[in-house]
N, C-alpha and C positions, 0 to 999 in steps of 0.2 A: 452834243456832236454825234454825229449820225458814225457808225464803221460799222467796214466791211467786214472784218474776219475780226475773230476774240479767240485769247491763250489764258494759259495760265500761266505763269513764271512765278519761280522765286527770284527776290528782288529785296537787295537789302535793305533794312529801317534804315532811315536817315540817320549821318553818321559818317565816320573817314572814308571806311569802305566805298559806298553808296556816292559820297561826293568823287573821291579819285575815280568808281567807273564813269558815271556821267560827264567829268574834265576828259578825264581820257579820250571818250568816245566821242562828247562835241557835243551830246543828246541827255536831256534829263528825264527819265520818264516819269518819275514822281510827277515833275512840274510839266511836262508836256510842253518842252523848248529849249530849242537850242542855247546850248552855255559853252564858252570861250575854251579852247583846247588848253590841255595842261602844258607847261614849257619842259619837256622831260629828255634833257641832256644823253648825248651818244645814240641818237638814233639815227640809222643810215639812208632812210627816207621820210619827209615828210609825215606827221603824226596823220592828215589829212587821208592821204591815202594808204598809209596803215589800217586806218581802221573805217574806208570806206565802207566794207561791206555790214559790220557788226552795228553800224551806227545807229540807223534806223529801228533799230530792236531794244535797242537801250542794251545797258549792262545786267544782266540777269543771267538763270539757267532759266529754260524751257521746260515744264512737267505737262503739259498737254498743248501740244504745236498747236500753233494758230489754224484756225475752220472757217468755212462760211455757216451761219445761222442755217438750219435746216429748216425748210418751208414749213411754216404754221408754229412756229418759235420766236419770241421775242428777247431781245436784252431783257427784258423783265423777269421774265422765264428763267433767264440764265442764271439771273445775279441770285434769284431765290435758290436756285440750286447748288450754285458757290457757295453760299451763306451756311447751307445746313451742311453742307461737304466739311468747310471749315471748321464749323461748331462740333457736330457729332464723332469725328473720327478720331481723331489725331492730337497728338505732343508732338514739342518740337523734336525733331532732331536734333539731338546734342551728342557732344562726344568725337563731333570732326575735328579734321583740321584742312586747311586747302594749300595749295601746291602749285605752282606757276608750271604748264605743263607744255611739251611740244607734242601738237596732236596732228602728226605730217608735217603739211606747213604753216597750221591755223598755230597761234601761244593761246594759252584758257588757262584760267584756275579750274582744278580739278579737285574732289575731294580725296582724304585720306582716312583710314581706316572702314570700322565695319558701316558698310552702306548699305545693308539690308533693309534697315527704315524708310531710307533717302527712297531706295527701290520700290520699295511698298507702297509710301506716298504716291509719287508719280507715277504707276501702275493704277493706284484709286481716282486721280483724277484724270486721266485717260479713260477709266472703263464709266465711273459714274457721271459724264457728265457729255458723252459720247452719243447720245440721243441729240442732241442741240447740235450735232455736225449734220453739216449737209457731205453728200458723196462728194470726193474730187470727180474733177472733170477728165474726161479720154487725156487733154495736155495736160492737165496735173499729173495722172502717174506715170505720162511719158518723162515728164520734167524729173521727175524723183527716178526715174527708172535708167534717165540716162546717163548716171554715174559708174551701173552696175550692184545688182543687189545681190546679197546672199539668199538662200533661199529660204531663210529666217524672216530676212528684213523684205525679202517680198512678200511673204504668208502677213506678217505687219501691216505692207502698204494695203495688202485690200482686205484686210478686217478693220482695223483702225483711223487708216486715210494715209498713213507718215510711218517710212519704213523703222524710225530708230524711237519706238515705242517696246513698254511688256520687257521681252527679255534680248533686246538688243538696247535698252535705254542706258546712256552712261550720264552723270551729271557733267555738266561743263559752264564755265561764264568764260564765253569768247571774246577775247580780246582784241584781236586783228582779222585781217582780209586773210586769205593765201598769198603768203609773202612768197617773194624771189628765194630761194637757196640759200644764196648769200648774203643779207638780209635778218633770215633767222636768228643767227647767235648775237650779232649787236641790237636786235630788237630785245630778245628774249635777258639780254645782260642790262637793258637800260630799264624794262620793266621790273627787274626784280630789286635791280635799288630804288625806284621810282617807287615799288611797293611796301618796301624797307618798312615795319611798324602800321600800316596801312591795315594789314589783313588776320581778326582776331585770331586767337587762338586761345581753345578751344573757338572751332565754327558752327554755329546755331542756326537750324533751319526755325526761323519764327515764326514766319505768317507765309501766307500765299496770296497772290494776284493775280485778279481779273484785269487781262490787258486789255487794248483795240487798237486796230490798223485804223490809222484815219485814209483820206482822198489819196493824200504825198505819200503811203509806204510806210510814214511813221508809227511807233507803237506809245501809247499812254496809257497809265494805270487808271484803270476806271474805279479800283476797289479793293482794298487791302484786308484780310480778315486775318487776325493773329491765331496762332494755333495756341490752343492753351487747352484741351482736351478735355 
């Protein structure tokens, strides 16, 4: 399959986790296809457009935002660069635990305790694998710019491409759109019994993944490499 843009994410092994985000989300990226929404009681809208916007991404965190290939770079190129990324660097991250979190109006699990690691990792594959990006385009950093950037996260968007890299990066696995106001608390109260036992603890960063956009928007795991140091 041919894609446009390729990330990296963390994305859990197969397992309760990894199954309730993809039920949840309606999207499986391991398998690359849609799977049947979870039936998750006391929600105040439709699960559908809950989680319209996160869908397409699957259930993951992001450690290097999705790029276009930079001219004279191939998937080929990439994946040998992933490969030695994952092999030479890194142990997992151990010693989390994650946290169903209200981030504005987005709910995410967020991690908890020391994330110096978690930061280090996804600082390394941002900076070693950032030759394989092509520049955004003039409407790409209009599009990021027109939320309002600090002038952190703009010095970010044009060394990097994506203003919440380095030291604006916070970990997250989004779980909804931007909900209504009113909205939030019986989302954010049906997701946390819905998660009830769902979500390990102690939380392990294990592997890392080589995503792809395909033609639709969708993301799929092209490549999974375990960290094992």
């Amino acid at each position: 399959m041919a894609y446009r843009r390729y990330g990296v994410y963390f994305a859990p092994m197969p397992g309760p986790l990894a199954e309730f985000g993809a039920a949840w989300l309606g999207w499986d990226l391991e398998r690359g296809q849609s799977v049947a929404h979870l039936d998750v009681p006391g929600l105040p809208m439709p699960v559908e457009e809950i989680t319209a916007t996160p869908r397409k991404y699957g259930f993951h965190a992001t450690l290097k935002p999705p790029f276009r290939l930079a001219e004279g770079s191939s998937e080929a190129d990439l994946m040998e660069a992933f490969d030695i990324l994952g092999s030479r660097t890194f142990h997992p991250v151990e010693g989390l635990s994650l946290e169903l979190t209200k981030l504005g109006r987005f709910i995410a699990l967020t991690p908890k305790g020391n994330i110096a690691q978690l930061s280090g990792l996804a600082a390394m594959c941002v900076e070693t694998l950032d030759e394989f990006r092509a520049p955004p385009s003039d409407a790409e950093l209009q599009k990021r710019r027109a939320s309002g950037l600090s002038h952190g996260q703009e010095m970010m968007l044009l060394k990097w491409g994506y203003p919440y890299v380095i030291n604006e990066f916070r970990f997250h696995m989004t779980l909804t759109s931007k909900l209504p106001k009113a909205a939030l608390p019986e989302t954010y109260a049906a997701l946390q019994t819905a998660l009830a036992g769902v979500v390990p603890d102690p939380f392990t960063i294990d592997s890392l993944c080589l995503v792809g956009e395909d033609e639709q928007g969708r993301f799929h795991l092209i490549h999974r490499h375990a960290l094992s140091g």
